[in-house]
VOFIDREN-961874 format. One record per residue (C-alpha): residue number from 1; z, y, x. Coordinates in nm, 4 decimals. Layout:
<NUM,<Z,Y,X>>,
...
This chain:
<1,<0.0000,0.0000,0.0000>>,
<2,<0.0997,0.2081,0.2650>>,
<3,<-0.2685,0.1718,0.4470>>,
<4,<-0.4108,0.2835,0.1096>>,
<5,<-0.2810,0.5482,0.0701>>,
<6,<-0.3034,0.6810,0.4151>>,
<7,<-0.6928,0.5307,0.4727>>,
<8,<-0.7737,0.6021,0.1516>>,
<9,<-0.7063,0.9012,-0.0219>>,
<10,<-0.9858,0.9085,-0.2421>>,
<11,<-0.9530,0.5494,-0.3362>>,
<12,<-0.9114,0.4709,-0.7552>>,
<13,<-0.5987,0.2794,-0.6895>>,
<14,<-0.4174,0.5771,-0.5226>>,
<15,<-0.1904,0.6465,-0.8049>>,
<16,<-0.1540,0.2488,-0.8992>>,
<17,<-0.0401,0.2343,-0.4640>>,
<18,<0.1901,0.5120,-0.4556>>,
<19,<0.3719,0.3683,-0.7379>>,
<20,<0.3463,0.0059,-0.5883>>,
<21,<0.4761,0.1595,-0.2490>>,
<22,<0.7977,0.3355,-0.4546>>,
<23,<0.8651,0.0441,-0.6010>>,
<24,<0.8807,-0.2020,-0.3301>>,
<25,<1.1547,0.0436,-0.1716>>,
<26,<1.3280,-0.0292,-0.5272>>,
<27,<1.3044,-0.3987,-0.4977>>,
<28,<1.4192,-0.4277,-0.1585>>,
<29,<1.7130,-0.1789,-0.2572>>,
<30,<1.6259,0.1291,-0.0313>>,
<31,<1.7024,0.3325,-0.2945>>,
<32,<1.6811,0.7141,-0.1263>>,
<33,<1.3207,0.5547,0.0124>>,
<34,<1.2597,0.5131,-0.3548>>,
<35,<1.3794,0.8124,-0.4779>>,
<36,<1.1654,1.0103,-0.2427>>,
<37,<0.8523,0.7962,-0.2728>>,
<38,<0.8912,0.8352,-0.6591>>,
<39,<0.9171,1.2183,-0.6524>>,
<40,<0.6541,1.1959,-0.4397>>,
<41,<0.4268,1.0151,-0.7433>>,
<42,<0.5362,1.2330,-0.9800>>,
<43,<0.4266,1.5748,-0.7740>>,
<44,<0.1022,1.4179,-0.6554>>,
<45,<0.0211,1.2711,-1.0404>>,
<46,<0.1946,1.4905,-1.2771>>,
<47,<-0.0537,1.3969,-1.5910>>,
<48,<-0.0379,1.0278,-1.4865>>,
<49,<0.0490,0.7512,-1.8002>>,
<50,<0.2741,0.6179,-1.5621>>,
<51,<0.5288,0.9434,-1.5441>>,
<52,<0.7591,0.8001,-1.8113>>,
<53,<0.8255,0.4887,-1.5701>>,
<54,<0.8033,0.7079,-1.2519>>,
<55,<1.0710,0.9327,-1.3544>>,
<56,<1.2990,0.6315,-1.5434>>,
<57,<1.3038,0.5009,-1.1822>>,
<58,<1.3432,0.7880,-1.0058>>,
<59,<1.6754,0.8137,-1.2257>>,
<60,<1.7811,0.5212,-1.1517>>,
<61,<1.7573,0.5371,-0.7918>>,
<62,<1.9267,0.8621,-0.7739>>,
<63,<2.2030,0.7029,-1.0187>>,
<64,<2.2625,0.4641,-0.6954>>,
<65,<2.2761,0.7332,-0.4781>>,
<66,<2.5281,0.9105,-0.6609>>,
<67,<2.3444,1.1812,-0.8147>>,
<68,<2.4104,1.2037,-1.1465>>,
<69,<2.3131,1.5066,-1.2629>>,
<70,<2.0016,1.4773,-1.1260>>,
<71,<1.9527,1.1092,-1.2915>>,
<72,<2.0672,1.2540,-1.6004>>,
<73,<1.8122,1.5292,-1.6204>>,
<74,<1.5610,1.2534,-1.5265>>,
<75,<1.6614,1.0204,-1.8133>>,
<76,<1.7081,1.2913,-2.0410>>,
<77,<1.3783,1.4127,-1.9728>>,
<78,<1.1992,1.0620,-2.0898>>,
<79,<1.3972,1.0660,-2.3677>>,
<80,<1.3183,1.3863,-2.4809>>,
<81,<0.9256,1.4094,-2.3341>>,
<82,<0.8045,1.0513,-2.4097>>,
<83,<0.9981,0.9198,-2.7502>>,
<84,<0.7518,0.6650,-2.7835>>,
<85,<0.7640,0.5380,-2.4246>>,
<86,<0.9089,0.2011,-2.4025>>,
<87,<1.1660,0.3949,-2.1382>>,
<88,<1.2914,0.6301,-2.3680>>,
<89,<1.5447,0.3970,-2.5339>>,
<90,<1.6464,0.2372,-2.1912>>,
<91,<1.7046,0.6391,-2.0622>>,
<92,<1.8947,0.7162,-2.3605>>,
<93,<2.1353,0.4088,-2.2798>>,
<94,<2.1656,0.5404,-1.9166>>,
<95,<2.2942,0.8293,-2.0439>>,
<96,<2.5733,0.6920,-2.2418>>,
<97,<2.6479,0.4250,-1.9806>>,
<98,<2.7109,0.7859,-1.7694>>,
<99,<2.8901,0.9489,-2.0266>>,
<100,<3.1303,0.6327,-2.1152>>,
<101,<3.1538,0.5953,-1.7178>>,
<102,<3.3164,0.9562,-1.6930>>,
<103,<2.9930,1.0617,-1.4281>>,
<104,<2.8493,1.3342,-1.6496>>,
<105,<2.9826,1.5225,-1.9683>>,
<106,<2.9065,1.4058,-2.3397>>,
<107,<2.5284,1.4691,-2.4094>>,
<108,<2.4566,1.5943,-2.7193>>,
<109,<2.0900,1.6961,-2.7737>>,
<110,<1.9886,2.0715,-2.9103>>,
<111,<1.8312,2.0788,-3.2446>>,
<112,<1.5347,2.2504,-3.0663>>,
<113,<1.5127,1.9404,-2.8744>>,
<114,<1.5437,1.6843,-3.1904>>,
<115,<1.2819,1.8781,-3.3562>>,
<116,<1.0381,1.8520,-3.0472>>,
<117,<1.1014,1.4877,-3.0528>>,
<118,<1.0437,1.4683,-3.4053>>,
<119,<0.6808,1.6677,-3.3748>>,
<120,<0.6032,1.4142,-3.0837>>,
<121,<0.6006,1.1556,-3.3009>>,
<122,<0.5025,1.3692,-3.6092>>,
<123,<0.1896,1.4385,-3.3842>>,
<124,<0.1446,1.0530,-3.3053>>,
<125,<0.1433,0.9864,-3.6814>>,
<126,<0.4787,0.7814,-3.6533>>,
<127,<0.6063,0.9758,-3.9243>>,
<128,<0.9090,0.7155,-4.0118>>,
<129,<1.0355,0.7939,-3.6244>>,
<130,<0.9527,1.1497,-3.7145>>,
<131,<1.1651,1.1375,-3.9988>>,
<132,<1.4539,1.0031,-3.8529>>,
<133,<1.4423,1.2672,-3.5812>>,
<134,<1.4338,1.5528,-3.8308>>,
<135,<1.7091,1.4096,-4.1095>>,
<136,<1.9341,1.4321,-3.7508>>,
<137,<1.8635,1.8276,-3.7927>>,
<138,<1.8910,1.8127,-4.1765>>,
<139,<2.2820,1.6921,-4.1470>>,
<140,<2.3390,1.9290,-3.8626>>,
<141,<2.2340,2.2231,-4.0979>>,
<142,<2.5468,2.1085,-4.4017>>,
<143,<2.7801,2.2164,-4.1334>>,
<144,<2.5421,2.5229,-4.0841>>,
<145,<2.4735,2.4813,-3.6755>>,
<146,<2.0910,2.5290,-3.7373>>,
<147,<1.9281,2.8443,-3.6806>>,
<148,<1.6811,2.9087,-4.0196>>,
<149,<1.4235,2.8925,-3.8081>>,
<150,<1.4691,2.5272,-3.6680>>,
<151,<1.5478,2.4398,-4.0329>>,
<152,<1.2827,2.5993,-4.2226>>,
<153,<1.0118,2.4367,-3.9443>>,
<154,<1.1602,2.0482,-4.0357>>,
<155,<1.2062,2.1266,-4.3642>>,
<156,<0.7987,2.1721,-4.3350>>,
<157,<0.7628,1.8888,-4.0885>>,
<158,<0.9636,1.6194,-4.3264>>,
<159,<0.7735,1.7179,-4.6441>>,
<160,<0.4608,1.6650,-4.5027>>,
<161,<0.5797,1.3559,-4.3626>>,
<162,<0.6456,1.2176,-4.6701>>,
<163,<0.3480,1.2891,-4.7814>>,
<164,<0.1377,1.1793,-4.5376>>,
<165,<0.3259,0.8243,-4.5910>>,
<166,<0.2297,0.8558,-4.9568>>,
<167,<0.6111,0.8803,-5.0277>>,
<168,<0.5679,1.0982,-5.3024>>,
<169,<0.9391,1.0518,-5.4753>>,
């Protein structure tokens, strides 16, 4: 991988070897080799499909070097970026296993960020998951900590939701 991606640059499997490369450091446990080679990926291919994954293991390795607030940024950021990513579950669990570990303090996500998650999959037609995401606002605004804003834009969002699910009751 290594000769690849110093002999050639140019090749189509560039972005399939840097990744390879990162993650042999993983395997063998060299985790701040890891972490570097994975930052690394995700400078050099910042629009690649494989970012979610990238950055998931980029947070871990940084979780084993004892940077947690950098490997919670990370997993919060597939979480929040990629909902639909296979990753984004296993980065939410991170989290908690952080929080219940005493590393970082409790996450609790913005409504700003529940709504974008909620047009990400709004925008990907999975309006169920989109639904979910915005009934989370919904019950924050009883106990009026949404701005009218936030609320008026999922009230919108839901409705049409529904309706694009035929769910007309």
């Amino acid at each position: 991988y290594f000769k690849l991606k110093t002999e050639y640059p140019d090749s189509i499997f560039k972005e399939k070897a840097a990744l390879e490369y990162a993650d042999l450091y993983y395997i063998t446990e060299k985790y701040y080799s890891a972490e570097k080679n994975y930052s690394e990926f995700i400078t050099a291919f910042p629009a690649s499909a494989l970012l979610p994954y990238a950055k998931y293991q980029l947070a871990l390795c940084q979780e084993k070097n004892g940077k947690y607030q950098e490997a919670f940024s990370n997993y919060k950021s597939v979480w929040l970026n990629n909902p639909e990513n296979e990753y984004a579950k296993n980065a939410f669990d991170a989290i908690e296993s952080l929080v219940e570990k005493g590393l970082i303090t409790a996450f609790k996500a913005a409504n700003e960020e529940i709504y974008k998650r909620g047009e990400i999959f709004f925008n990907l037609y999975w309006y169920k998951n989109a639904i979910a995401e915005f009934n989370i606002i919904l019950d924050r605004a009883v106990s009026g900590n949404v701005s009218q804003s936030i609320y008026s834009k999922t009230l919108f969002k839901m409705g049409t939701s529904y309706f694009n699910l035929r769910d007309y009751a």
